[in-house]
C-alpha positions as CSV (number, residue, x, y, z in Angstrom):
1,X,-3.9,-21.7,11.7
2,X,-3.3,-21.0,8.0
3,X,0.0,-19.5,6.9
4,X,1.9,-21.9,8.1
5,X,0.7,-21.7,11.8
6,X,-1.3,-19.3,11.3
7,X,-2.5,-17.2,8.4
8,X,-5.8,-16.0,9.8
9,X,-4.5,-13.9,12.4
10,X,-3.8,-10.6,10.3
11,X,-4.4,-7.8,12.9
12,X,-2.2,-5.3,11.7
13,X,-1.5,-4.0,8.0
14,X,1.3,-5.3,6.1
15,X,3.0,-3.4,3.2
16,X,3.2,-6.9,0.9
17,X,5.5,-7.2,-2.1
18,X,5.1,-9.5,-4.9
19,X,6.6,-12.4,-6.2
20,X,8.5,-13.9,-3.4
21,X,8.3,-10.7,-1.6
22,X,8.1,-9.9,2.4
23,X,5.8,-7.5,4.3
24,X,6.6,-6.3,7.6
25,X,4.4,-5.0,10.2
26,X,5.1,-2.5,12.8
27,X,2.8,-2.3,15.9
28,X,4.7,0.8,17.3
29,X,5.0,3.7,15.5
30,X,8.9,4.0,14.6
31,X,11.6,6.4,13.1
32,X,11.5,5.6,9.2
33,X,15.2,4.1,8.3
34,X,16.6,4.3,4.9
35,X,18.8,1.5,3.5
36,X,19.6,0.3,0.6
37,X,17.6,-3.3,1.0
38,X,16.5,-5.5,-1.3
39,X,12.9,-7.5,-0.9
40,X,13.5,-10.5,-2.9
41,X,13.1,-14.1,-1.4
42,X,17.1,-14.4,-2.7
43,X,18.5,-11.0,-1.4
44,X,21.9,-10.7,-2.8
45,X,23.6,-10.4,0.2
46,X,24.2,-9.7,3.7
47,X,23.5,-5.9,4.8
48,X,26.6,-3.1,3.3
49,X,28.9,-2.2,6.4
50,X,30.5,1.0,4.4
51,X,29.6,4.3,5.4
52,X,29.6,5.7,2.1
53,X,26.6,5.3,0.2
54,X,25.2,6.2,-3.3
55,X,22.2,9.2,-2.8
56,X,19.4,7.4,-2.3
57,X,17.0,8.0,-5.4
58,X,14.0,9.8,-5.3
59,X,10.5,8.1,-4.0
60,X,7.6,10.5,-3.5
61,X,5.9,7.2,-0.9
62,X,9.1,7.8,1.3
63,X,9.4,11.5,1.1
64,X,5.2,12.0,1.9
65,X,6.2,10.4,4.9
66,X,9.1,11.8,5.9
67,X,7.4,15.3,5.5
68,X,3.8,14.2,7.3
69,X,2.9,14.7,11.4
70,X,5.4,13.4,14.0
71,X,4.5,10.8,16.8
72,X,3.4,13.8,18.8
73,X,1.3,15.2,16.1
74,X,0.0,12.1,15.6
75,X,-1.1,11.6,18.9
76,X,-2.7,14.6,19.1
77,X,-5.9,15.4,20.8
78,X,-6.8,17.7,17.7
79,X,-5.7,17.8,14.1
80,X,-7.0,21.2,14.2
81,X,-6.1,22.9,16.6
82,X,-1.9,23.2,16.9
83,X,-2.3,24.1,20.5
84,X,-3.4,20.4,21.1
85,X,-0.7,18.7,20.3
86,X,0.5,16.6,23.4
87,X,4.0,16.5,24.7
88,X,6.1,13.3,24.7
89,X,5.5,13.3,28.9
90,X,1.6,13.5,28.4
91,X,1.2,11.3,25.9
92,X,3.8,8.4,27.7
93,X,1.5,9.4,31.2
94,X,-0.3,6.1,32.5
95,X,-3.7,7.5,33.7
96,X,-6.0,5.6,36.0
97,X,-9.7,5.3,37.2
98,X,-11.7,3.4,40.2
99,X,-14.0,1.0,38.5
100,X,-16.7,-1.5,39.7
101,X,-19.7,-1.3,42.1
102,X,-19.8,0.8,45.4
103,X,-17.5,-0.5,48.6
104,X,-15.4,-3.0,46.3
105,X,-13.8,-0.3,43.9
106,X,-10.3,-1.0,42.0
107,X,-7.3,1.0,40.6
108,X,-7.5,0.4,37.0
109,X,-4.6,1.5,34.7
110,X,-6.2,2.9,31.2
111,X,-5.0,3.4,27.8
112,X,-3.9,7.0,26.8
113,X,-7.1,8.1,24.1
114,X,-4.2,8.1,20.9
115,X,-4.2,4.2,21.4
116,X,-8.0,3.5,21.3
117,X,-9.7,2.6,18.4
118,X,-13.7,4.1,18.2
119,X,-16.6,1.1,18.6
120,X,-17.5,0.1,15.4
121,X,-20.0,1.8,13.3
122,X,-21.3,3.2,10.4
123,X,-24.1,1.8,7.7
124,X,-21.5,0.4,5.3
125,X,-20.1,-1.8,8.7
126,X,-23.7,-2.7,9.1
127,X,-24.1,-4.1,5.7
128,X,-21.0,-6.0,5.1
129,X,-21.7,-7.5,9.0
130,X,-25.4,-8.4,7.8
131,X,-24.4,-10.0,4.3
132,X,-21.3,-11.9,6.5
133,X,-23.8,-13.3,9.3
134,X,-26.8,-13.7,6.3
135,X,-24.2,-16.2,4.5
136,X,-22.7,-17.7,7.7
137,X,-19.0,-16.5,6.5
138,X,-16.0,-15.8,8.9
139,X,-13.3,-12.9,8.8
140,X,-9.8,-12.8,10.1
141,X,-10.8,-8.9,11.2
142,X,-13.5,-10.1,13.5
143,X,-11.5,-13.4,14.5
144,X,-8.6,-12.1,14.8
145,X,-9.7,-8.7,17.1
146,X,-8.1,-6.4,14.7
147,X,-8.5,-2.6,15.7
148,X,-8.9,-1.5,12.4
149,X,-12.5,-3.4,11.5
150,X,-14.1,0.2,11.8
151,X,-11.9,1.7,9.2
152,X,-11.5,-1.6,6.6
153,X,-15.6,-1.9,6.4
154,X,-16.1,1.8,6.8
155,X,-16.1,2.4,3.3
156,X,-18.7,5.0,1.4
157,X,-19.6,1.7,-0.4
158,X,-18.8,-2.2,-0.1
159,X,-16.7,-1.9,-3.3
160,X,-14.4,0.8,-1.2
161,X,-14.3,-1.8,1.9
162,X,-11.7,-4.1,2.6
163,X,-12.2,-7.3,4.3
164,X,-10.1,-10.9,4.2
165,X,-12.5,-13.7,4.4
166,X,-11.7,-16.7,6.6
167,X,-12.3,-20.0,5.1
168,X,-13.0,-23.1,6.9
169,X,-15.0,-21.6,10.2
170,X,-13.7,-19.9,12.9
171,X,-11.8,-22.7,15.0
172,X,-7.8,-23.4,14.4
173,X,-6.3,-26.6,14.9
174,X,-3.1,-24.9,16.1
175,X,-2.3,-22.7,18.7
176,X,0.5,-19.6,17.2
177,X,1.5,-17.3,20.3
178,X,0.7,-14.3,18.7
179,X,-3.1,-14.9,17.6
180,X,-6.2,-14.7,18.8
181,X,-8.5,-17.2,16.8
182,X,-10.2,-19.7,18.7
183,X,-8.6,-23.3,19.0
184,X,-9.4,-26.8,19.1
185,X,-8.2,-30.1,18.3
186,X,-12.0,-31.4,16.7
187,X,-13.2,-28.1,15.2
188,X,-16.5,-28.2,13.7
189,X,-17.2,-30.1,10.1
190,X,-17.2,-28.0,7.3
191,X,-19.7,-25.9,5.7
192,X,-20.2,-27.3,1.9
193,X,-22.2,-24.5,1.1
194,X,-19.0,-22.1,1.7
195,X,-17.4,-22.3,-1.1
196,X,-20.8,-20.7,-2.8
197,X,-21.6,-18.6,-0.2
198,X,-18.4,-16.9,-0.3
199,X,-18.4,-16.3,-4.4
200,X,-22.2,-14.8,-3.4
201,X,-20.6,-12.2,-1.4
202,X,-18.0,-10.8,-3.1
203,X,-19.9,-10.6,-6.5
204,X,-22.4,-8.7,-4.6
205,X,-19.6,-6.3,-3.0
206,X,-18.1,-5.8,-6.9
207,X,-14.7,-6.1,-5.1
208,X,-11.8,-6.4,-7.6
209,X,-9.4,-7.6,-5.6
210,X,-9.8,-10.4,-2.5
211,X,-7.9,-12.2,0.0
212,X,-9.0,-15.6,1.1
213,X,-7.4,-16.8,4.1
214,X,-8.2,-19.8,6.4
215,X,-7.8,-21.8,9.8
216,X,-5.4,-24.5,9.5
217,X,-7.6,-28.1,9.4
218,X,-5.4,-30.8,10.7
219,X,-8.0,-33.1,11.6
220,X,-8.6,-33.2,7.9
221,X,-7.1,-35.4,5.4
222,X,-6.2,-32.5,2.3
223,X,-6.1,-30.2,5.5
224,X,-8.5,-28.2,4.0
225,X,-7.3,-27.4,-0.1
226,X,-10.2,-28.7,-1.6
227,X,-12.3,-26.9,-0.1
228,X,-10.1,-23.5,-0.6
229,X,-9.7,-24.7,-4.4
230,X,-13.6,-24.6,-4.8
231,X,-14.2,-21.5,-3.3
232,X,-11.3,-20.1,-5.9
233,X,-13.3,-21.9,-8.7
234,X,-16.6,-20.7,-7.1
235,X,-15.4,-16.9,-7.4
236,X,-13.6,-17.0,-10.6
237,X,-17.0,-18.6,-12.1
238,X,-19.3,-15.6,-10.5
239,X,-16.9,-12.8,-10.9
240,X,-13.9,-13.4,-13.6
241,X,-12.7,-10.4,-13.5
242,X,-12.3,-10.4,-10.0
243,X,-8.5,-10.9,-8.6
244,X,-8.0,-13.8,-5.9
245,X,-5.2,-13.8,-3.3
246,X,-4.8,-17.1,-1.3
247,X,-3.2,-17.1,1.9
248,X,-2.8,-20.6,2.9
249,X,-1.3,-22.9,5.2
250,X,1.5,-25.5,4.8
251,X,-0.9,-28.7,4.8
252,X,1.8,-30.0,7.3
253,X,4.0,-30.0,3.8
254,X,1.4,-32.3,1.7
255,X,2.9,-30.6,-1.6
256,X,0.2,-32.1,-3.4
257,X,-2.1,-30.1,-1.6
258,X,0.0,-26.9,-2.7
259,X,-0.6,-28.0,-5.9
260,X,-4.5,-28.6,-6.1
261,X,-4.7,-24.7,-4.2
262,X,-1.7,-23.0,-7.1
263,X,-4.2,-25.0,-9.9
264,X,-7.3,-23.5,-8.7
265,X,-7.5,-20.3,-10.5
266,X,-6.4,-18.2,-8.2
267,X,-4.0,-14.8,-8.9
268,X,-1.5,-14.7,-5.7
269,X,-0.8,-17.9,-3.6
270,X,0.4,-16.5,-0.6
271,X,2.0,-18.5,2.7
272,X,3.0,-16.7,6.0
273,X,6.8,-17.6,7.4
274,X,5.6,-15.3,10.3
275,X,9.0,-14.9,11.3
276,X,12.6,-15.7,11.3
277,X,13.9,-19.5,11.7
278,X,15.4,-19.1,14.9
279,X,12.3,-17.9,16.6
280,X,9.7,-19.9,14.7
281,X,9.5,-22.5,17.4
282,X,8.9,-19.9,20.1
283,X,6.2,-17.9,17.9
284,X,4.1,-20.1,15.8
285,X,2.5,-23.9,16.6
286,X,5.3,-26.8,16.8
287,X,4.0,-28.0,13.6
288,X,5.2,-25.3,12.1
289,X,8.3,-25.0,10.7
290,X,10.4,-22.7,8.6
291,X,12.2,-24.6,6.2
292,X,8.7,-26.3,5.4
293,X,7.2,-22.9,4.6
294,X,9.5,-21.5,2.4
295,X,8.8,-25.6,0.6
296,X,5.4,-24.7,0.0
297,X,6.2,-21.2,-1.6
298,X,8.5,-22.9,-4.2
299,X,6.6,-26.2,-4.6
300,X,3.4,-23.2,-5.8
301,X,5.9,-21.5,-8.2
302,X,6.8,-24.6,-9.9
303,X,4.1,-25.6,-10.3
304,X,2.6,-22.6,-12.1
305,X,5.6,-20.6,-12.9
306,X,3.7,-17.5,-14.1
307,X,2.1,-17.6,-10.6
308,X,3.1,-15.0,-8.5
309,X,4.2,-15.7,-4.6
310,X,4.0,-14.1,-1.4
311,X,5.0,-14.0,2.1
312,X,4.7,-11.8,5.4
313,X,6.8,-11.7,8.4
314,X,6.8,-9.8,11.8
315,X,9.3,-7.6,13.4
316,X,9.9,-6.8,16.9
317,X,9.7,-10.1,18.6
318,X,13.5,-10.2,19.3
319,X,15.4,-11.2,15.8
320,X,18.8,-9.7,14.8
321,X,19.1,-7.9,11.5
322,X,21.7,-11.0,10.5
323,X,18.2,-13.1,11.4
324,X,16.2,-11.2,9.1
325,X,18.8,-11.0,6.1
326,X,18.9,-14.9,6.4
327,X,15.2,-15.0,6.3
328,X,15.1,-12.9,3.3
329,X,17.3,-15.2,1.4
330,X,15.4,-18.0,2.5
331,X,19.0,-19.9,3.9
């Protein structure tokens, strides 16, 4: 997969900084935190140990939040109706139903309602789905299973929609532990009419912003960057105005493959360390590797200073908070 193991495999949001910056993704709702922490690629040090702190300053994103529902709220059969509002007991409370045909039933253990996600719909999910299959393109949200396709292409119009297009087809050379797009060691050729097809489809959705991600394409000599460079040049042709992010992989650290993607036109090169050094080889594909991910992030801004950078990583697999400091240094 792209991203250095993977890039594809987005299935949850990520609040992404800029230049050099880290996103971090939370599957389980958790208490907000506040600390003073920088989200540079260099942070300036390890995490303060005094108690006494400066007042934190004022952020209206933070304080929103802090005054919005609780978990229980949130979990809430009702947003209407207070009385609703289930209790920590109900909404932890594993229910179960007897499934399959007559005389060879089974226990089943089912999902409390607050964790489902509703089936697709909608005529704007219709439409983006149509113009995707029309043009033979991929997403990471349908490759990937991600449980919020329904709200990302639900939209009052395609220009409202948000979708990440997956470059390259739908089959990953590499096998991360954590996604869900399909593998193989000969995926299927390319499709040269991508690059076009692609740059069709987003001029027609007016978007102003896009993210173009891929599958990672060992079995390829350029591992795939040619072919990411001429969508870039296909887009910025079509719609000039239009801003492209490229999440990437590493080109199993070809740098001169880094450089024929940062060249290409594009507005944000982005690369995925997925997650601290000490885990990597547990988490993402062996030929993945952390030191060779944060490479390819410099190797893009030297070669196009005014380029700006990105990364993403994941929490909750098991990393210390020394781990993660490390990580955000990049040492």
């Amino acid at each position: 997969m792209a991203a250095a193991a993977s890039p594809a495999c987005r299935s949850t949001k990520a609040l992404c900084t800029s230049t050099n910056a880290l996103s971090f993704r939370h599957a389980i709702p958790r208490p907000i935190i506040h600390r003073r922490r920088s989200f540079a690629t260099a942070a300036p040090g390890p995490p303060p140990t005094d108690t006494a702190r400066p007042p934190r300053p004022v952020t209206s994103f933070h304080d929103k939040l802090n005054a919005g529902p609780s978990f229980t709220e949130f979990v809430s059969r009702s947003v209407d109706d207070a009385d609703a509002t289930l209790s920590t007991e109900d909404a932890l409370e594993l229910r179960t139903a007897m499934v399959g045909p007559a005389g060879s039933k089974r226990r089943m253990t089912r999902l409390p309602s607050w964790l489902k996600t509703p089936i697709p719909t909608g005529d704007n999910y219709k439409k983006i789905r149509s113009d995707l299959r029309g043009l033979n393109l991929h997403t990471v949200c349908e490759e990937a299973r991600c449980p919020n396709i329904s709200d990302c292409w639900g939209g009052s119009t395609k220009s409202a929609a948000t979708a990440t297009i997956m470059l390259m087809g739908d089959t990953c050379t590499r096998g991360c532990r954590f996604c869900s797009v399909k593998t193989s060691k000969a995926p299927p050729p390319l499709d040269p009419h991508e690059p076009e097809h692609t740059a069709e489809a987003l001029s027609r959705w007016g978007l102003g912003y896009v993210v173009l991600t891929s599958v990672d394409r060992d079995d390829l000599k350029d591992g795939g960057a040619g072919h990411f460079a001429e969508t870039i040049r296909k887009i910025k042709h079509k719609a000039p105005t239009m801003l492209v992010e490229a999440l990437t992989g590493d080109y199993a650290g070809d740098l001169q493959m880094v450089e024929l993607v940062a060249e290409s036109g594009l507005d944000v090169y982005a690369h995925n360390i997925e997650t601290v050094e000490e885990l990597t080889p547990y988490v993402r594909d062996r030929r993945a590797k952390f030191r060779q991910s944060l490479e390819v992030l410099r190797h893009a801004k030297e070669t196009k200073p005014g380029l700006i950078t990105k990364t993403s990583i994941m929490l909750g697999l098991g990393e210390t908070e020394e781990q993660i400091w490390h990580a955000l240094r990049g040492t």
